[in-house]
C-alpha positions as CSV (number, residue, x, y, z in Angstrom):
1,X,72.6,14.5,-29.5
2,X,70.7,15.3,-26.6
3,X,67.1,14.0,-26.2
4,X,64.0,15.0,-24.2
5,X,63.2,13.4,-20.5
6,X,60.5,11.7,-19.7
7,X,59.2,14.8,-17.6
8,X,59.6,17.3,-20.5
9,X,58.1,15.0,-22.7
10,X,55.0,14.6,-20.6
11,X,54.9,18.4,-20.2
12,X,55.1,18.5,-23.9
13,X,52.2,16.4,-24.4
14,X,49.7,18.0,-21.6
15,X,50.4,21.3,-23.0
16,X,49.2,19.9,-27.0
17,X,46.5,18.1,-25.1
18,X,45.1,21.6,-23.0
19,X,45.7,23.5,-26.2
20,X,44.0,20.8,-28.6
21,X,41.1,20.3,-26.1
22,X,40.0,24.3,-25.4
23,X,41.0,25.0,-29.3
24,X,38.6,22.4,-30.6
25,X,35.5,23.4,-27.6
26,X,35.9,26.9,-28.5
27,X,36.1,27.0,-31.8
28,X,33.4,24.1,-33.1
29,X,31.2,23.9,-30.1
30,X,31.4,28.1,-29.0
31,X,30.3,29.1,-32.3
32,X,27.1,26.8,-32.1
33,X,25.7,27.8,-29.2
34,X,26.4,31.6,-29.5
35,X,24.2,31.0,-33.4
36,X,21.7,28.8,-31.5
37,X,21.0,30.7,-28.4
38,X,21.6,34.5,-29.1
39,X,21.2,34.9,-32.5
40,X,18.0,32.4,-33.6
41,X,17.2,31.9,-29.8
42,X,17.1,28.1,-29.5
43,X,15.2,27.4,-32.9
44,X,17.4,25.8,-35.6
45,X,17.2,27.0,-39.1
46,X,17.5,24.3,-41.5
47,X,21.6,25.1,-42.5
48,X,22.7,25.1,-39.2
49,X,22.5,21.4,-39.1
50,X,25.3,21.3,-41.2
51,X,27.3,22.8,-38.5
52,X,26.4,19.9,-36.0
53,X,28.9,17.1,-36.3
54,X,31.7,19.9,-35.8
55,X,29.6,21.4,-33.1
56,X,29.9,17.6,-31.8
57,X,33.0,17.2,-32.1
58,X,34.0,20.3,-30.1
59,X,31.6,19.0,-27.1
60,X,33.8,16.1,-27.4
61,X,37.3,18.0,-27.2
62,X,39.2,16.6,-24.5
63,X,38.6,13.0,-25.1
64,X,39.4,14.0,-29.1
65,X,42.4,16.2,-27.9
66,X,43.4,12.9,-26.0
67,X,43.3,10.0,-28.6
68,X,45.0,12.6,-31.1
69,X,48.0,13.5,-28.4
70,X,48.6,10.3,-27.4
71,X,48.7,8.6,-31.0
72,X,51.4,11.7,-31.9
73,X,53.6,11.1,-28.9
74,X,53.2,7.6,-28.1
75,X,51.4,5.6,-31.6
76,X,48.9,2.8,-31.7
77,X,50.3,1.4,-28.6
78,X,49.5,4.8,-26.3
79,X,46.1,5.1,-27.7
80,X,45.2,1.4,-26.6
81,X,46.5,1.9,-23.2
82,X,44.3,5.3,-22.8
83,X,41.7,3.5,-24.8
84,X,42.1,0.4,-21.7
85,X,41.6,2.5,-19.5
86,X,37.3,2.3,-19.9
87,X,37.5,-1.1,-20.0
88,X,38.9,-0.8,-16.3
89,X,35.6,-2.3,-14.3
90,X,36.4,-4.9,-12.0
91,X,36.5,-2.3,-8.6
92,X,35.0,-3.0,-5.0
93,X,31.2,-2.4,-5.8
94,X,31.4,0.4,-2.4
95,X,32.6,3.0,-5.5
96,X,30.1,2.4,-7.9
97,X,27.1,3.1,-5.3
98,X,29.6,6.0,-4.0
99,X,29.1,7.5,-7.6
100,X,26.1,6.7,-8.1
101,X,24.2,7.6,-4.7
102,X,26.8,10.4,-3.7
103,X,25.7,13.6,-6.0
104,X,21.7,13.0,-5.4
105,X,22.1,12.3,-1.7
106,X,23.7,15.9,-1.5
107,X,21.2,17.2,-3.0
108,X,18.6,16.0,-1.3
109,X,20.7,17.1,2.0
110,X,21.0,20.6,0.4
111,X,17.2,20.5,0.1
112,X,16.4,19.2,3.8
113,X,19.2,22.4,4.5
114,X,17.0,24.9,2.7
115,X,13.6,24.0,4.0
116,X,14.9,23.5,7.4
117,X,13.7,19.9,7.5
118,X,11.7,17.4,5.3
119,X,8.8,18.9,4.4
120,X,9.5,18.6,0.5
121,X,11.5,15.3,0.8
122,X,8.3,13.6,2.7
123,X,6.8,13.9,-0.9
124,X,9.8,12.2,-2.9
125,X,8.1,9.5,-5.1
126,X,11.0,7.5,-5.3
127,X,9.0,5.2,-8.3
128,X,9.0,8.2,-10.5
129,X,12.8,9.4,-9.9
130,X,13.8,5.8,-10.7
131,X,11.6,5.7,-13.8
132,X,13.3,8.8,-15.0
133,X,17.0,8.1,-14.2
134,X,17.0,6.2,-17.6
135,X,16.1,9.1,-19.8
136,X,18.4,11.5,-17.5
137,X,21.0,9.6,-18.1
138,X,20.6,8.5,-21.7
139,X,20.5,12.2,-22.4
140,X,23.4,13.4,-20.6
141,X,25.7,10.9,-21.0
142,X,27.2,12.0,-24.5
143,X,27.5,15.5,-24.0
144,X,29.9,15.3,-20.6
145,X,31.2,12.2,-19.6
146,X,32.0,10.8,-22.7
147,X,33.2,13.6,-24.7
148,X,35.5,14.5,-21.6
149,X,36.4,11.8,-19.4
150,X,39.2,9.9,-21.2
151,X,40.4,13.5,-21.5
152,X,40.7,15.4,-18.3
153,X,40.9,11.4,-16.2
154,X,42.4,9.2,-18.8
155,X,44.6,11.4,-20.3
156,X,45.9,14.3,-18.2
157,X,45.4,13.3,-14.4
158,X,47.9,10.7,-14.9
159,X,50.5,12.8,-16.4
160,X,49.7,15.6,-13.6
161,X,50.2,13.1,-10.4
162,X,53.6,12.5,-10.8
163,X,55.1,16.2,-10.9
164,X,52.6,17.8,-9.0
165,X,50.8,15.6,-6.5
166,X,47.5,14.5,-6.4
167,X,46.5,18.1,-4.3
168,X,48.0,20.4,-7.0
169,X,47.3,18.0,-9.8
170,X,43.5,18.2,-8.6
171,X,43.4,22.2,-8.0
172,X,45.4,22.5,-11.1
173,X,42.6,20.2,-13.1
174,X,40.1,22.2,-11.4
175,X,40.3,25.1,-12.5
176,X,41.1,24.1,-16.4
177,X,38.2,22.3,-16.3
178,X,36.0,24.9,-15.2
179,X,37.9,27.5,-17.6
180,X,37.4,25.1,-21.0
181,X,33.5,25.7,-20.2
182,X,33.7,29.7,-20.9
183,X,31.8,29.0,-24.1
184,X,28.9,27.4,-22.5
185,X,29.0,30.4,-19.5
186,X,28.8,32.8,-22.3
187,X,26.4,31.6,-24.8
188,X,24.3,28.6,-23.6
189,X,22.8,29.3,-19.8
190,X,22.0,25.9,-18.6
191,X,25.5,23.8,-20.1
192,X,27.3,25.1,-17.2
193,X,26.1,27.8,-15.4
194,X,22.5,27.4,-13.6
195,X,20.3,29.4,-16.4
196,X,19.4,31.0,-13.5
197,X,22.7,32.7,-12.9
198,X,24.2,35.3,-15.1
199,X,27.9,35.6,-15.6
200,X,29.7,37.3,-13.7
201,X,33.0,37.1,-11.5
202,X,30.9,35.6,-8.3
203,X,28.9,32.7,-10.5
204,X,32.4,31.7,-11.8
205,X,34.1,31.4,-8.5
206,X,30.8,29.7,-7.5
207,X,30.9,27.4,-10.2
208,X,34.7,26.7,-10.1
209,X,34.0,25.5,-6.0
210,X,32.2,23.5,-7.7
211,X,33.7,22.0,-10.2
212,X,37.2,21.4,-8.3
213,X,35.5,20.2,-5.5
214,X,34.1,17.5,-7.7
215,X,37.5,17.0,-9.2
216,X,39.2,16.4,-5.8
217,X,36.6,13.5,-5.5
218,X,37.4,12.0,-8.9
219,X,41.3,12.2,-8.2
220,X,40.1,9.8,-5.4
221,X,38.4,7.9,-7.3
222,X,40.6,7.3,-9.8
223,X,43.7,6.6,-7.3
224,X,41.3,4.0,-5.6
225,X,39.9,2.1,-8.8
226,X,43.6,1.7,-10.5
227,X,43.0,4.7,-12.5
228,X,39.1,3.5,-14.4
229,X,37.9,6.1,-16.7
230,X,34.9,3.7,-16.9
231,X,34.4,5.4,-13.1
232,X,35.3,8.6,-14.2
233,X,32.6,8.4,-16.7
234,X,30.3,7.2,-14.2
235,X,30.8,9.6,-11.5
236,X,30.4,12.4,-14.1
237,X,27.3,11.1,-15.6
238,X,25.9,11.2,-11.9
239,X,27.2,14.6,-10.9
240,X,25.8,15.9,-13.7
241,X,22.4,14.3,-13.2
242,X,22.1,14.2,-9.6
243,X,19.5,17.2,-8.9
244,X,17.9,16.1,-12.2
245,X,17.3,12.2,-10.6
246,X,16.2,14.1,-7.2
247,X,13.6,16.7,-8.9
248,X,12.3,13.7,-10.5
249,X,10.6,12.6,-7.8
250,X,9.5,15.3,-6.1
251,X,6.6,18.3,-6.5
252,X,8.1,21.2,-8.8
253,X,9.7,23.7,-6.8
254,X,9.9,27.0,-6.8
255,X,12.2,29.0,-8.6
256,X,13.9,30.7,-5.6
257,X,14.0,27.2,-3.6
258,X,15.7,25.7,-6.8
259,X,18.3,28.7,-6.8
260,X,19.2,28.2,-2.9
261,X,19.2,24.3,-3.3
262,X,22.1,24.7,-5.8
263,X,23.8,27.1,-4.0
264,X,23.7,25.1,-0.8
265,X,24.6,21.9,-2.9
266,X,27.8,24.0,-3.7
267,X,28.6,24.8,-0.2
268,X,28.6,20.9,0.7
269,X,30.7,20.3,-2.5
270,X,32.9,22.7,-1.6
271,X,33.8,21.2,2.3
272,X,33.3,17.9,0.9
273,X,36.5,18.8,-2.0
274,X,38.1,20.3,1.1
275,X,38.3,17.4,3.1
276,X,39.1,15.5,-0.1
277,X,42.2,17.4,-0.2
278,X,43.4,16.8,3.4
279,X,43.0,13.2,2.7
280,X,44.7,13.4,-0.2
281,X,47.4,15.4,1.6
282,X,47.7,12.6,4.3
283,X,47.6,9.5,1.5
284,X,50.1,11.3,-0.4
285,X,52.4,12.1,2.4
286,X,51.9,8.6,3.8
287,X,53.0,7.0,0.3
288,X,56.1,9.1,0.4
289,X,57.6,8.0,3.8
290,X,56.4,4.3,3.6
């Protein structure tokens, strides 16, 4: 009687956990946003309440997808290890203001960038960003960082280091990650794509530069804190939040200053994710010959 490796049985499990996470997305959350936004354009008739738990649920796929693949393959015991993994907190404090101060400092470089100096940023009321930061992240931590986190850091990074390499594990991570949010491109401008930017080929391959770029940076992370989702969590709340926390403090800007911001914020993600990589490259090939 022959019986499955390790490897294939991770294989196994990442491929239920990809399929589980984009089925349950798609199907609950996609459906919501298309009635919501195209069909009673952002006003919610009374019945469509009824939908929201399920549409909750599908916001929180991958972390779902994860606790339901890892109970199947492994039982109580694999869910409290994944589970653990939040609890993970004790880390040199140098990552938490990393994650925290990171994502807003590039955006306030991407700003100095666009105007050519610090015009704008000589107005930052930094009493009124820090007054926000609160409600910004109150707001966005359920819909991203904890309906995700334990998914794409706790539950598939780990099982996509060992066969591929914390490079190709990252790329690979990228780009599901940016693919699982084809709902939100199609249906709810804002949830991933910049409202500001229709869909099209270019603000995908923008947005992916993006989003793997940010994913190199949480495969360092994660390697660095002894594998905390609790950081993950963090870094994803800030990353999402980080232009929010800046605005806060500043003047409003104007549209076409907000649209170059982000796209220059991008850019910096983007050679930021790229020298990531090499130093990935380099730990990686440094573990292998020590």
């Amino acid at each position: 009687m022959s019986s499955k490796s390790p490897a294939d049985s991770s294989t196994s499990a990442l491929r239920s956990f990809f399929f589980l996470a984009y089925a349950l997305t798609w199907v609950l959350l996609g459906p919501w946003f298309y009635i919501f936004n195209r069909i009673y354009h952002q006003k919610i008739p009374s019945w469509l309440w009824i939908l929201a738990p399920l549409a909750f649920i599908g916001g929180w796929g991958p972390t779902v997808a994860a606790v339901v693949v890892a109970a199947r393959t492994g039982g109580r015991a694999a869910v409290r290890k994944l589970l653990r993994s939040i609890t993970i907190w004790r880390v040199p404090v140098r990552w938490y203001l990393a994650t925290f101060i990171l994502p807003p400092l590039m955006a306030a470089a991407s700003l100095a960038i666009v105007d050519g100096g610090f015009a704008t940023l000589r107005r930052f009321d930094a009493w009124a960003a820090l007054t926000g930061i609160p409600a910004a992240y109150l707001l966005a931590l359920p819909f991203g960082p904890l309906g995700e986190e334990l998914g794409w850091r706790g539950f598939a990074l780990p099982r996509l280091l060992p066969r591929f390499g914390p490079v190709k594990a990252s790329l690979l991570l990228g780009g599901i990650w940016t693919l699982w949010h084809l709902p939100m491109m199609l249906w709810s401008p804002g949830a991933s794509l910049p409202s500001f930017m229709t869909l099209s080929l270019s603000s995908v391959g923008i947005y992916a530069v993006q989003i793997t770029a940010v994913t190199v940076m949480m495969t360092i992370l994660f390697l660095e804190t002894r594998g905390s989702v609790l950081l993950a969590i963090c870094a994803h709340l800030a990353f999402n939040t980080g232009e929010a926390v800046l605005f806060g403090g500043l003047p409003d800007l104007a549209d076409e200053q907000r649209r170059a911001v982000y796209l220059v914020n991008v850019a910096l993600w983007g050679l930021l994710g790229c020298v990531g990589l090499l130093w990935l490259k380099r730990r990686n090939g440094f573990r292998s010959t020590s």
